[in-house]
N, CA, C and O atoms as a MOPAC input file, in Angstrom:
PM7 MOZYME 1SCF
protein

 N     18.24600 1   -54.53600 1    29.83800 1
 C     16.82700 1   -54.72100 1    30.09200 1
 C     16.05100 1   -53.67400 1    29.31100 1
 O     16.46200 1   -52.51800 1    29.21400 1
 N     15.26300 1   -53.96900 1    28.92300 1
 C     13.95100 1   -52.84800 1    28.08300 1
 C     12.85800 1   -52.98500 1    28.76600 1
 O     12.33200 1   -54.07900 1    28.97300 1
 N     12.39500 1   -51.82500 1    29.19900 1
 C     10.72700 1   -51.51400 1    29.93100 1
 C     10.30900 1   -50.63600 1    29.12000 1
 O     10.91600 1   -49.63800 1    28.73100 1
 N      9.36100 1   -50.95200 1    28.87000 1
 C      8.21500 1   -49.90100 1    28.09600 1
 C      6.72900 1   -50.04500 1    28.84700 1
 O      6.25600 1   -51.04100 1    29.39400 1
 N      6.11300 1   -48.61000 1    28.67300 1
 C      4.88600 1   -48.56400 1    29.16200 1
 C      3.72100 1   -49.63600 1    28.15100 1
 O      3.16900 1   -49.11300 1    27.18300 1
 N      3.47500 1   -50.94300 1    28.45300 1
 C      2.65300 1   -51.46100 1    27.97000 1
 C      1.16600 1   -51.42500 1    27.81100 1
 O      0.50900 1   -51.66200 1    26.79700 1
 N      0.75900 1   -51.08300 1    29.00600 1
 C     -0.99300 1   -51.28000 1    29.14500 1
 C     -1.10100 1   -50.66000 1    30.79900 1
 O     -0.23700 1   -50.56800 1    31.67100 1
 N     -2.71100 1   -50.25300 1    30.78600 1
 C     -2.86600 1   -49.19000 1    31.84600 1
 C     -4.33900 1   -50.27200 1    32.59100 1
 O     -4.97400 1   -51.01400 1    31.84200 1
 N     -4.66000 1   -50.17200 1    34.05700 1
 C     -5.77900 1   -50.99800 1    34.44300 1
 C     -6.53300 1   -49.91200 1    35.09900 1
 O     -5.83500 1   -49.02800 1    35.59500 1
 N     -7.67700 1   -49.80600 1    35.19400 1
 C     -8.74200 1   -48.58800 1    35.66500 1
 C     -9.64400 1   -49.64600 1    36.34400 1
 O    -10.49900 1   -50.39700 1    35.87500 1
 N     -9.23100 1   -49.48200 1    37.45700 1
 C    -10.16800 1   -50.35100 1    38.39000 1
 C    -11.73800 1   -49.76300 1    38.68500 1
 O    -11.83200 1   -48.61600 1    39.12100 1
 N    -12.71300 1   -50.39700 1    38.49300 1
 C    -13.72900 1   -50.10300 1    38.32600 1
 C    -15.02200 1   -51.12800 1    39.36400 1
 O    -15.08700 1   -52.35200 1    39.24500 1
 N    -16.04800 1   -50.23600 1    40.43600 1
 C    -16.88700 1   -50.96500 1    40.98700 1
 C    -18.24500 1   -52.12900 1    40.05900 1
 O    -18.79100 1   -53.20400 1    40.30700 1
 N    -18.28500 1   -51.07000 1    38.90900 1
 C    -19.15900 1   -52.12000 1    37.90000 1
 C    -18.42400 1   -51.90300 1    36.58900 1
 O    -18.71500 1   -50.98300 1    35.82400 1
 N    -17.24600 1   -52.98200 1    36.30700 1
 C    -17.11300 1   -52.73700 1    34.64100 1
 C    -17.82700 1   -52.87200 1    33.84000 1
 O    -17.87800 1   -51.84600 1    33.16200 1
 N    -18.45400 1   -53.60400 1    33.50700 1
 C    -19.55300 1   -53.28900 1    32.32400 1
 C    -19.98400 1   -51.20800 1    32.43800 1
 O    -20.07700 1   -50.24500 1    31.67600 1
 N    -20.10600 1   -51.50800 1    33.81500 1
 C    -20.59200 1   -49.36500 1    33.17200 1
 C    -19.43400 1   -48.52600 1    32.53000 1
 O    -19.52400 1   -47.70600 1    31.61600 1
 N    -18.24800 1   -48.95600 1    33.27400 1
 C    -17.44200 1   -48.32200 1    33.40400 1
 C    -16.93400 1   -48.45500 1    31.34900 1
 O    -16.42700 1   -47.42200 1    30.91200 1
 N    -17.05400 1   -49.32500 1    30.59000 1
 C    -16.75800 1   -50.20500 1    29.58000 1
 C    -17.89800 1   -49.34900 1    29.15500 1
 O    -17.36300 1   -48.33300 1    28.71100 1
 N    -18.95600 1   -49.24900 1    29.07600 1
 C    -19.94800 1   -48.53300 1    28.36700 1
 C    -19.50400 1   -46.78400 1    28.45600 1
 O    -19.61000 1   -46.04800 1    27.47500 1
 N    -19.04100 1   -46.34800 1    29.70000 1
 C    -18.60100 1   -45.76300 1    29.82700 1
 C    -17.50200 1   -44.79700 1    28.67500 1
 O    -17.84300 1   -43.81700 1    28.01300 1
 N    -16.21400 1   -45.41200 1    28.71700 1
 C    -15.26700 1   -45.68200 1    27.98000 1
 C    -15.72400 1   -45.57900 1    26.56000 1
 O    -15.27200 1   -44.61000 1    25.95000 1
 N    -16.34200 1   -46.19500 1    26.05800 1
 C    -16.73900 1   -46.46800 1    24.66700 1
 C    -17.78800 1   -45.28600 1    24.09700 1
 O    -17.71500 1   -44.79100 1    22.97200 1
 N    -18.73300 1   -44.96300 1    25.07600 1
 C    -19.31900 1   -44.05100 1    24.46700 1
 C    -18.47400 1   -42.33500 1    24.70000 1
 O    -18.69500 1   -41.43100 1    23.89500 1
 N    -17.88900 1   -42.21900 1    25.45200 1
 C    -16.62900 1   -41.23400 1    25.29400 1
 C    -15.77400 1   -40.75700 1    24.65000 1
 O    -15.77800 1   -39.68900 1    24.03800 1
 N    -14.61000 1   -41.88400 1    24.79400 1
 C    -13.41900 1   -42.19200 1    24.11400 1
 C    -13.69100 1   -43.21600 1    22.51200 1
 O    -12.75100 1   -43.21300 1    21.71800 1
 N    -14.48500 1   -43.72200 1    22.28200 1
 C    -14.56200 1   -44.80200 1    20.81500 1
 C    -13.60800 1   -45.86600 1    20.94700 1
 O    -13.11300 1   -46.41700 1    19.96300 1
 N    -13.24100 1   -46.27500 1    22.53600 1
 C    -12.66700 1   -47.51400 1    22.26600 1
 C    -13.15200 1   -48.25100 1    21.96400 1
 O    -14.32900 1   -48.07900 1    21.64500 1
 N    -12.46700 1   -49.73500 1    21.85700 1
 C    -12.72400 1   -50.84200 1    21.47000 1
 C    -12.69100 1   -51.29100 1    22.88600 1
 O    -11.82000 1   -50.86100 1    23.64300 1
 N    -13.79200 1   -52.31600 1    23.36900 1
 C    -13.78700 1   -52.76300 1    24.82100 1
 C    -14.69100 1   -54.32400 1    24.31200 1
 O    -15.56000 1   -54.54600 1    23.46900 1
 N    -13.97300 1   -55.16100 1    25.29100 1
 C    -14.81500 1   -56.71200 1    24.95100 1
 C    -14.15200 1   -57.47900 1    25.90100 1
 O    -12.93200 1   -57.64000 1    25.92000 1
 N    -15.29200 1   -58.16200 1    27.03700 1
 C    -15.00600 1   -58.99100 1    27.75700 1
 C    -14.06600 1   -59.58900 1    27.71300 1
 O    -13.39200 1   -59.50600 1    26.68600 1
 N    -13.65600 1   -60.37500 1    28.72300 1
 C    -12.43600 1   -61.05400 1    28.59900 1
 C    -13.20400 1   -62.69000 1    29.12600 1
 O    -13.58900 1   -62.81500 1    30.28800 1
 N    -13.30600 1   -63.54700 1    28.37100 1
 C    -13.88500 1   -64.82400 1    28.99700 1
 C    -13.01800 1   -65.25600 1    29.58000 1
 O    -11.82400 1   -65.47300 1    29.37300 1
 N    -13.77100 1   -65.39200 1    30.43500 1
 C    -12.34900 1   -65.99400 1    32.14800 1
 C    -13.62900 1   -66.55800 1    33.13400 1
 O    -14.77800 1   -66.20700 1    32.86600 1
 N    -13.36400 1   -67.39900 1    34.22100 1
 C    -13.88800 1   -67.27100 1    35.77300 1
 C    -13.98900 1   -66.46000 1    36.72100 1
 O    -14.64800 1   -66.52400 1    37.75800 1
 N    -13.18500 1   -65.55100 1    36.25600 1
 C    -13.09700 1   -64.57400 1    37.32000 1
 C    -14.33200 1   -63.41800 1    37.05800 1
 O    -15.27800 1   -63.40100 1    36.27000 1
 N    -13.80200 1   -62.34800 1    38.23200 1
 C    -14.88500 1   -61.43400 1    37.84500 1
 C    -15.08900 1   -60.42900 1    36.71300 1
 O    -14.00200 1   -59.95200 1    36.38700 1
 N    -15.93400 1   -60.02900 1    36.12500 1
 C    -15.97100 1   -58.82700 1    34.73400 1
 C    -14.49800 1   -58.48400 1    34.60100 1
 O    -14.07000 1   -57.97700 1    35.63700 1
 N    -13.48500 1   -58.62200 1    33.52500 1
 C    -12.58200 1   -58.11000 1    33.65700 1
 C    -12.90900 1   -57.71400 1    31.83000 1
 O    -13.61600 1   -58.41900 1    31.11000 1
 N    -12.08000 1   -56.22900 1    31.31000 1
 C    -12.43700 1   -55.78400 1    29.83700 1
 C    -11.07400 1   -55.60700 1    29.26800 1
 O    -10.10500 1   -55.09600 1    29.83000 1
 N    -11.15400 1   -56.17800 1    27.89400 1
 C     -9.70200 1   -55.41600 1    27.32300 1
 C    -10.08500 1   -54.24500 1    26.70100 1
 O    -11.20900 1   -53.99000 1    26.26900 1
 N     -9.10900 1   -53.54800 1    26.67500 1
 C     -9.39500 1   -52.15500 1    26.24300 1
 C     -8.63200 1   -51.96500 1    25.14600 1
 O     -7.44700 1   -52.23300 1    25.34000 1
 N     -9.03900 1   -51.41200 1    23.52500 1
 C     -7.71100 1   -50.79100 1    22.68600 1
 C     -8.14800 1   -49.65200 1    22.41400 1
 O     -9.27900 1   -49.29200 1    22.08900 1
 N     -7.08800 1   -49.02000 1    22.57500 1
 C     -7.57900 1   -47.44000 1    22.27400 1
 C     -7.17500 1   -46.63700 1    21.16600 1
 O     -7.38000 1   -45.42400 1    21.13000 1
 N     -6.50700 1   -47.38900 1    20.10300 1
 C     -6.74000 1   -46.99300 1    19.07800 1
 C     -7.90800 1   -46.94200 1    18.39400 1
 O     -8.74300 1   -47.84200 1    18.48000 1
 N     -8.13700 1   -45.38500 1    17.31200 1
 C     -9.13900 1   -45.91700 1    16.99900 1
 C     -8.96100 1   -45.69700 1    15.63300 1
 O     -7.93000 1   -45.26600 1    15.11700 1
 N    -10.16100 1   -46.05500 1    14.96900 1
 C    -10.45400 1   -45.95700 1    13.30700 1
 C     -9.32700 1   -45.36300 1    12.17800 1
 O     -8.70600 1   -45.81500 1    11.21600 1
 N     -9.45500 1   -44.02600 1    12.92000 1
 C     -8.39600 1   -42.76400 1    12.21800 1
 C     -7.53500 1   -42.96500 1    12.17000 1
 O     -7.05300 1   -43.69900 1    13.03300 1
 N     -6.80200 1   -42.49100 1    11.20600 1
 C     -5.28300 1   -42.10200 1    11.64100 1
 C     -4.53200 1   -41.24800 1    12.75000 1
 O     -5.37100 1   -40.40200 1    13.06100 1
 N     -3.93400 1   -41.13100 1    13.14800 1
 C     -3.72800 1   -39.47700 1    14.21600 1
 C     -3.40700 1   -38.62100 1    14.30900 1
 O     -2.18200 1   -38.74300 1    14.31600 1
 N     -3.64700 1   -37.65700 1    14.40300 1
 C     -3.91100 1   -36.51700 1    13.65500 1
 C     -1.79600 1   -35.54500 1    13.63300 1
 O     -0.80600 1   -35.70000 1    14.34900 1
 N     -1.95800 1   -35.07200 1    12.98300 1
 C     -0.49300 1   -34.49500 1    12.84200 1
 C      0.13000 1   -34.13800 1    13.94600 1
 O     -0.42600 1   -33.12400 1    14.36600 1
 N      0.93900 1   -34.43100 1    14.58200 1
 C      2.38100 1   -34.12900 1    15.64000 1
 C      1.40400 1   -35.34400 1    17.19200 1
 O      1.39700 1   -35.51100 1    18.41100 1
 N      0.88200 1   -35.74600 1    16.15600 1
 C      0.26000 1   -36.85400 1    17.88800 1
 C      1.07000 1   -38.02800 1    17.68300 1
 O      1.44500 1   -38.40700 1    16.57400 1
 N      1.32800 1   -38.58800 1    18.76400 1
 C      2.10400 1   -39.87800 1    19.72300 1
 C      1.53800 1   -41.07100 1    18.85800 1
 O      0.50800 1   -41.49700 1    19.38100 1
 N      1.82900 1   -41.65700 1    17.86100 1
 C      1.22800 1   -42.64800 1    17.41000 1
 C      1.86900 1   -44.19300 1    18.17200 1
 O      2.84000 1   -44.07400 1    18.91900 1
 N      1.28500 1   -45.56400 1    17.93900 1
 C      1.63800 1   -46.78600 1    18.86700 1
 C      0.54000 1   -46.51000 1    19.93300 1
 O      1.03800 1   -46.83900 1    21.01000 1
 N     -0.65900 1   -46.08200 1    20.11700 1
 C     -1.40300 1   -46.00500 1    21.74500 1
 C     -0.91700 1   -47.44200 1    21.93400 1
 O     -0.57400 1   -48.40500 1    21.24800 1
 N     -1.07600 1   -47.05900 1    23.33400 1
 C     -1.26100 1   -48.51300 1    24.33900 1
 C     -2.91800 1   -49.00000 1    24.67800 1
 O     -3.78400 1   -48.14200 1    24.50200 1
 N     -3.23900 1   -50.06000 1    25.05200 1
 C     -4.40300 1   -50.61800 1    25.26200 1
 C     -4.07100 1   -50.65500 1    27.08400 1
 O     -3.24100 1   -50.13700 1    27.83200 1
 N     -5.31600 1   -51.63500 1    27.23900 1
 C     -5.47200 1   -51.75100 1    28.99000 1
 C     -6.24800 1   -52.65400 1    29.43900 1
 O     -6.20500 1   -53.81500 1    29.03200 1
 N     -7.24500 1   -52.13900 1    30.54400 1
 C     -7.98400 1   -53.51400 1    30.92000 1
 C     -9.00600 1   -52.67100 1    32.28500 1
 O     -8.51700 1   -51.85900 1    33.07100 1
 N    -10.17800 1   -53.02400 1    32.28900 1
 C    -11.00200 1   -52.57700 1    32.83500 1
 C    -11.38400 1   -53.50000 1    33.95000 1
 O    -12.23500 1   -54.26700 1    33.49800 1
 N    -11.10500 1   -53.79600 1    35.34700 1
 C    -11.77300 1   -55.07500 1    35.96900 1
 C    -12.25900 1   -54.17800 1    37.55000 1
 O    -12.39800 1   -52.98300 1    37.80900 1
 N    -12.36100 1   -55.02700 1    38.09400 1
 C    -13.12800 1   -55.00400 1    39.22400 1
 C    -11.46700 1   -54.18600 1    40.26100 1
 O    -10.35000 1   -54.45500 1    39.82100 1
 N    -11.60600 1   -53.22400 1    41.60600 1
 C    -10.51200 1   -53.17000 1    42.30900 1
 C     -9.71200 1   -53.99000 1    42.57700 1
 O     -8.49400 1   -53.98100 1    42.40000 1
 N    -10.69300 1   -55.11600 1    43.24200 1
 C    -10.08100 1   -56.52100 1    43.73700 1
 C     -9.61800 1   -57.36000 1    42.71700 1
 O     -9.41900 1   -58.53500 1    43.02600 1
 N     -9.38500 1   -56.96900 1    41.45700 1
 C     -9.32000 1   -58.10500 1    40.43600 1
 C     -7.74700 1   -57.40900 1    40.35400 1
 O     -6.68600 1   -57.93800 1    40.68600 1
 N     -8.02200 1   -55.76100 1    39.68000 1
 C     -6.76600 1   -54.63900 1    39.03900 1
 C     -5.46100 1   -54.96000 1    40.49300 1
 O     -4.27800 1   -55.28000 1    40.37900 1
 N     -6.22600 1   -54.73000 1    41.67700 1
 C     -5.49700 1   -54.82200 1    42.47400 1
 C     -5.13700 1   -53.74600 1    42.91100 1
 O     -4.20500 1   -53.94000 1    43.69100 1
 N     -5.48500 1   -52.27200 1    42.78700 1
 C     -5.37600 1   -51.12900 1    43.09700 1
 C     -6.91500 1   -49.69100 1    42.88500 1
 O     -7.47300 1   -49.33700 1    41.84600 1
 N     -7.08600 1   -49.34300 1    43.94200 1
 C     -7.95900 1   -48.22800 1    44.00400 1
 C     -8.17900 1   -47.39400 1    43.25800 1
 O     -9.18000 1   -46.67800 1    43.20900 1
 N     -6.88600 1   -47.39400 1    42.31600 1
 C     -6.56200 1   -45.93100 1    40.91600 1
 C     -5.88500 1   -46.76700 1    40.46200 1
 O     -5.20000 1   -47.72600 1    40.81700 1
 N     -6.40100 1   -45.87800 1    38.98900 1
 C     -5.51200 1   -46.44700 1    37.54700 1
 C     -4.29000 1   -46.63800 1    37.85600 1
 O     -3.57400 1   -45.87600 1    38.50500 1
 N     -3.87900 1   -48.16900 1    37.17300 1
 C     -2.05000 1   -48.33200 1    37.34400 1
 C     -1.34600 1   -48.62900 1    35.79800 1
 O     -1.75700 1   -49.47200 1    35.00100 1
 N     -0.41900 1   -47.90000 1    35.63600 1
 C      0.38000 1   -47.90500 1    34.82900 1
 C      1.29700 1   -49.10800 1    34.91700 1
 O      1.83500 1   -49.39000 1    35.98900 1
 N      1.54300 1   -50.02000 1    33.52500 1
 C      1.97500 1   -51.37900 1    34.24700 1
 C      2.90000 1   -51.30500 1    32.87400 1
 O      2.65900 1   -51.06500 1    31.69100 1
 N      4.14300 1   -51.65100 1    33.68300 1
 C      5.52100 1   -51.95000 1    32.44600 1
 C      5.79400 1   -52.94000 1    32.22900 1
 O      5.52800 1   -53.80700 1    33.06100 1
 N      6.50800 1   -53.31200 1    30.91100 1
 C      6.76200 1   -54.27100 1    30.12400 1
 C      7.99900 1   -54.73000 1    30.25400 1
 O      8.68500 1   -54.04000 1    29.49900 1
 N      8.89700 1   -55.77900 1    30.97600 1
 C     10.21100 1   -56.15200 1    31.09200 1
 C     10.47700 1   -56.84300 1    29.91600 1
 O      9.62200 1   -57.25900 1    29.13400 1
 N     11.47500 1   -56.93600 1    29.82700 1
 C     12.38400 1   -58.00800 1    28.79600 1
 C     13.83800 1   -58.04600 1    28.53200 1
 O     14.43200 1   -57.16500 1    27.91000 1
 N     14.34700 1   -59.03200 1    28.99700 1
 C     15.96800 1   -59.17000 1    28.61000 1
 C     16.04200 1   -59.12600 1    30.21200 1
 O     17.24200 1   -59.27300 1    30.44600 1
 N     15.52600 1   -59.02800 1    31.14400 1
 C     15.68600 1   -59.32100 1    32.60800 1
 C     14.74800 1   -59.95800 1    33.59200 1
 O     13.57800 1   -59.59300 1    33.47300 1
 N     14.96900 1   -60.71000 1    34.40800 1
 C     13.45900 1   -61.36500 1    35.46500 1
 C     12.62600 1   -60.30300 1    35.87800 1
 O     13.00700 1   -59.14100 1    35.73900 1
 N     11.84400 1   -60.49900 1    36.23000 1
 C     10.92100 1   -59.25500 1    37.22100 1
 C     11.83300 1   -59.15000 1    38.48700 1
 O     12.08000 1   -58.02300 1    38.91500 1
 N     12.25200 1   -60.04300 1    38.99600 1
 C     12.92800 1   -59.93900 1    40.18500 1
 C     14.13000 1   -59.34800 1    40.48300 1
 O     14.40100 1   -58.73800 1    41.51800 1
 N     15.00800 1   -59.59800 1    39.31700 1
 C     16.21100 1   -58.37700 1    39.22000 1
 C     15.48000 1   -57.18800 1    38.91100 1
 O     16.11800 1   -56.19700 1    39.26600 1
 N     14.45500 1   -56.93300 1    38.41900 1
 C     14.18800 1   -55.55200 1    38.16800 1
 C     13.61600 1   -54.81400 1    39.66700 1
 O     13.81200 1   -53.66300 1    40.05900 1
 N     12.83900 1   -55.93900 1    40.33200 1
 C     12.37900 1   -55.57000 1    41.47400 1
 C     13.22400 1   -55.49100 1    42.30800 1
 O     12.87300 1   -54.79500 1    43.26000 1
 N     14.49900 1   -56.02600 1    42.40000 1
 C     15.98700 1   -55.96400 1    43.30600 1
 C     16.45000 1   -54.24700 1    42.50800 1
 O     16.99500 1   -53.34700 1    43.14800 1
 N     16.12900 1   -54.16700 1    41.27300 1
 C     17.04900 1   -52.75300 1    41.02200 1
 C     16.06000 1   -51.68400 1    41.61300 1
 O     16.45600 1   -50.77100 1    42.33800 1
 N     14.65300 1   -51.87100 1    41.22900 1
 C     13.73800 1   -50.98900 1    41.99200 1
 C     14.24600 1   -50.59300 1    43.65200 1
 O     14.80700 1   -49.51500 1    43.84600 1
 N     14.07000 1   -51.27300 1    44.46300 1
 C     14.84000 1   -51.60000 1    45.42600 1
 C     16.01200 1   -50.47300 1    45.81400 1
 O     16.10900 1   -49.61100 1    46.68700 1
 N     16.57700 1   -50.78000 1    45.07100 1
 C     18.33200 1   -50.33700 1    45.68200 1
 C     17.85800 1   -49.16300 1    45.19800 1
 O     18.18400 1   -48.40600 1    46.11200 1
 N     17.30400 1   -48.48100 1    44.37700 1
 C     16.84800 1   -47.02600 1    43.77900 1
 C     16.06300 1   -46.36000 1    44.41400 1
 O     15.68100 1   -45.22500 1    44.12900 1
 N     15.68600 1   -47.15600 1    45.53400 1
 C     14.66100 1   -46.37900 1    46.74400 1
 C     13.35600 1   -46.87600 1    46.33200 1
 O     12.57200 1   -46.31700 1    47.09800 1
 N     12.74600 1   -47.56400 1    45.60100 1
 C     11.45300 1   -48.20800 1    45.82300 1
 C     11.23500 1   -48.97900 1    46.63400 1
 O     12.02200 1   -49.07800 1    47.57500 1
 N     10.12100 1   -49.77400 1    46.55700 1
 C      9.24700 1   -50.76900 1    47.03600 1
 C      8.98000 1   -51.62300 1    46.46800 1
 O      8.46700 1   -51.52100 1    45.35300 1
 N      9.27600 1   -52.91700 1    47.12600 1
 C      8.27300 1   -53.93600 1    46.33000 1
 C      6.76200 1   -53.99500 1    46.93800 1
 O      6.52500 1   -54.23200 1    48.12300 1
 N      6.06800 1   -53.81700 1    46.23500 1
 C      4.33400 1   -54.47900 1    46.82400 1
 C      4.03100 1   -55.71500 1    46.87600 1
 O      3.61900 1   -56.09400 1    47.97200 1
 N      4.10600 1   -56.59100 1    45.93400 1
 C      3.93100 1   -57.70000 1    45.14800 1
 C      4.88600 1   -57.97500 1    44.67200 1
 O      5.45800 1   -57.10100 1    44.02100 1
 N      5.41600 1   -59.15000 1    44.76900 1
 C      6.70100 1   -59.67100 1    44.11800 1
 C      5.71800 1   -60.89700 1    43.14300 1
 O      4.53000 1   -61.21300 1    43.20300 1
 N      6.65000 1   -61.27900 1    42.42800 1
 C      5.90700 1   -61.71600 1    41.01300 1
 C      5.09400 1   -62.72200 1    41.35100 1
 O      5.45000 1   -63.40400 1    42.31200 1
 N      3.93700 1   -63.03400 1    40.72600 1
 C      2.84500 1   -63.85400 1    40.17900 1
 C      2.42400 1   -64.50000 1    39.10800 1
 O      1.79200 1   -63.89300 1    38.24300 1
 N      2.75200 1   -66.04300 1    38.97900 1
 C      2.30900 1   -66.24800 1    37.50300 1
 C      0.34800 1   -65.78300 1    37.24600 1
 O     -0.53100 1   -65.92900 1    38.09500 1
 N      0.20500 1   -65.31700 1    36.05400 1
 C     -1.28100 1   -64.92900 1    35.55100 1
 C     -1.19500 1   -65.92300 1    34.75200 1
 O     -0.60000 1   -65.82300 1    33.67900 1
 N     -1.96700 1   -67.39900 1    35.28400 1
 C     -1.74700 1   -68.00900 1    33.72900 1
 C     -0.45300 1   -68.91200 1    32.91700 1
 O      0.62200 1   -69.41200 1    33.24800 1
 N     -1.12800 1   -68.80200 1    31.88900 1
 C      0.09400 1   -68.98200 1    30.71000 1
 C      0.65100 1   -67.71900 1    30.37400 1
 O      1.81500 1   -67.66800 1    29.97600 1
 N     -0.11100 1   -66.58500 1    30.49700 1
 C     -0.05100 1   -65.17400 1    30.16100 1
 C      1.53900 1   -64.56200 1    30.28900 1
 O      2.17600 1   -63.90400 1    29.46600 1
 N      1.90200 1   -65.01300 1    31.57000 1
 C      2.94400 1   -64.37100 1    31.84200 1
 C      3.25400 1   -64.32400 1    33.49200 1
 O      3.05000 1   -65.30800 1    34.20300 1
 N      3.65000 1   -63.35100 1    33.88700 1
 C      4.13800 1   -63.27000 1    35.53900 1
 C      3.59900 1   -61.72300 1    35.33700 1
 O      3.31000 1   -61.11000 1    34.30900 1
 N      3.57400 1   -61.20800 1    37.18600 1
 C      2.95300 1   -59.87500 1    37.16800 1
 C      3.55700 1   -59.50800 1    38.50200 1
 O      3.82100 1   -60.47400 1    39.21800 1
 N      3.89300 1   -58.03400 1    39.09200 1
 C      4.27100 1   -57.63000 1    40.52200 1
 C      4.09800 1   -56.35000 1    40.45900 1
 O      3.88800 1   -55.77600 1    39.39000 1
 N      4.17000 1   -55.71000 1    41.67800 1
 C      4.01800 1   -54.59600 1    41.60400 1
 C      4.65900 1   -53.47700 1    42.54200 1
 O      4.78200 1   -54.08600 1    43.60500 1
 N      5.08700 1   -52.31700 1    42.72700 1
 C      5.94300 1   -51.44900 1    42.90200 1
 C      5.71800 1   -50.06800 1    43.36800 1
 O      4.80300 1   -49.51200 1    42.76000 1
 N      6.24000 1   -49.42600 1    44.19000 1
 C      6.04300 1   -48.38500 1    44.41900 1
 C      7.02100 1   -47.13200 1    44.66700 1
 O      7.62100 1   -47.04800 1    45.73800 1
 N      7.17700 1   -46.13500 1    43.63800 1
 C      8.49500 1   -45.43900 1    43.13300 1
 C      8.86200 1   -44.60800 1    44.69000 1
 O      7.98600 1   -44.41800 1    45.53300 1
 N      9.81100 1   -44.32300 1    44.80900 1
 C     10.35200 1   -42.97700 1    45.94200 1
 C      9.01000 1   -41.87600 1    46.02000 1
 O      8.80400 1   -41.22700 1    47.04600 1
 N      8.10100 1   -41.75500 1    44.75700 1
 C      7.31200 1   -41.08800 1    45.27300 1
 C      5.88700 1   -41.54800 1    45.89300 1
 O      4.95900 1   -40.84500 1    46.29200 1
 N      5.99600 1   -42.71500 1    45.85200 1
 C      4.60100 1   -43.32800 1    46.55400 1
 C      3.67600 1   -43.69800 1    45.92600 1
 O      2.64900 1   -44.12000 1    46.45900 1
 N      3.93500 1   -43.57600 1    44.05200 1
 C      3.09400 1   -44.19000 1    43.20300 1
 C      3.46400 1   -45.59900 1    42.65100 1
 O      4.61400 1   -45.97100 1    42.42000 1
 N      2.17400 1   -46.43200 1    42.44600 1
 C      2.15500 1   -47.54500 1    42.02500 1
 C      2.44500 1   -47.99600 1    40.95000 1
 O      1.63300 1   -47.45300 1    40.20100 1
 N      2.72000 1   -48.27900 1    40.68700 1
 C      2.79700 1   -49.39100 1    39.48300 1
 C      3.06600 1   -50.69800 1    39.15700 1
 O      3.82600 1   -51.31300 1    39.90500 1
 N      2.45000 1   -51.43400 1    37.88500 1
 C      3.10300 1   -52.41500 1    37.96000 1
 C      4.17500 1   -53.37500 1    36.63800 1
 O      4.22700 1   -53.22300 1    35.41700 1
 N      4.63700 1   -53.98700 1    37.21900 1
 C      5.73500 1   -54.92600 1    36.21000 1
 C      5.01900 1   -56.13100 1    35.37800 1
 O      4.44800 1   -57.05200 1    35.96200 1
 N      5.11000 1   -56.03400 1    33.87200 1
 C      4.54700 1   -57.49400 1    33.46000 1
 C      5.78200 1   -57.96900 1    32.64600 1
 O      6.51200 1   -57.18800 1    32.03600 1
 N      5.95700 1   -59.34400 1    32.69000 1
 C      6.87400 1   -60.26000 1    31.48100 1
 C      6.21800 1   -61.40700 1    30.81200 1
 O      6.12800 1   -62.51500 1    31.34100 1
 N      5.87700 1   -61.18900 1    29.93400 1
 C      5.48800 1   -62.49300 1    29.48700 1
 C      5.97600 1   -64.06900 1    29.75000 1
 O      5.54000 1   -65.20800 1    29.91500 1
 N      7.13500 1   -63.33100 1    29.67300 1
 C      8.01900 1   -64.74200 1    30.03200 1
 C      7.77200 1   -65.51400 1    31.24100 1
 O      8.22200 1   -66.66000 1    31.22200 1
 N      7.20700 1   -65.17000 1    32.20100 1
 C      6.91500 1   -66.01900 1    32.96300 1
 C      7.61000 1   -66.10400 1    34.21100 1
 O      7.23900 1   -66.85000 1    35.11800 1
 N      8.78400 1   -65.22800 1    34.29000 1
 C      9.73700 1   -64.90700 1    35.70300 1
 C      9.94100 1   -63.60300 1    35.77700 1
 O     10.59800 1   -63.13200 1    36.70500 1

C-alpha cells in the first residue's frame, strides 16, 4: 500500500473570507469549486517561484469549505491510498490502536473518502480515488 500526504482542508465559517484571506497572505492560487453544495475552494499552494534552496519542493494543495462541508472544526490532513481499499487500511488503522470516524464515502465520481483518528486523538482523513 502507498499513503502519501495529499491535500489539507481548513474548515472555515465564511470561505470566501477565509480564500481572500489565504491569497492575500500566502499568494495562493484559490478558485471556487462549482458544485451545489456550499462555498467549497481549491487551494494550490505553489507559487510562481521556484523554491528557494534546501526547501521541500512537490507542495501539496487543499480545499477551503464550510465545517459542515470539511467535516471537522480544525484543519485535517487527508492521505492518499493506493494499492489497498480504504477499508483494509481502516481495518490496519484499527488493529494499530486507532479509530475509525467515518468509514468510506463515495464523493462523486471523485473518489471515496473516511476518516480516522490516530492513538493520539488526531484526525485525519483517507482519500482513494478509486472509489473503495
Amino acid at each position: 500500500m502507498r499513503a502519501t500526504v495529499s491535500h489539507f482542508e481548513i474548515p472555515a465559517f465564511d470561505p470566501a473570507r477565509a480564500a481572500r484571506f489565504y491569497r492575500k497572505v500566502f499568494g495562493w492560487r484559490i478558485e471556487a469549486v462549482p458544485w451545489a453544495g456550499p462555498g467549497y475552494y481549491s487551494v494550490k499552494t505553489e507559487g510562481p517561484e521556484p523554491a528557494p534552496a534546501g526547501a521541500q519542493t512537490g507542495a501539496i494543495g487543499g480545499g477551503i469549505g464550510r465545517d459542515d462541508v470539511v467535516g471537522s472544526a480544525h484543519p485535517l490532513l487527508v492521505v492518499h491510498v493506493s494499492g489497498a481499499s480504504l477499508m483494509d487500511c481502516l481495518l490496519k488503522i484499527n488493529r494499530a490502536g486507532g479509530e475509525i470516524v467515518e468509514p468510506p464515502r463515495q464523493v462523486g465520481k471523485a473518489g471515496s473518502f473516511a476518516r480516522f483518528r490516530d492513538p493520539e486523538g488526531n484526525l485525519l482523513g483517507l482519500w482513494s480515488p478509486d472509489g473503495h
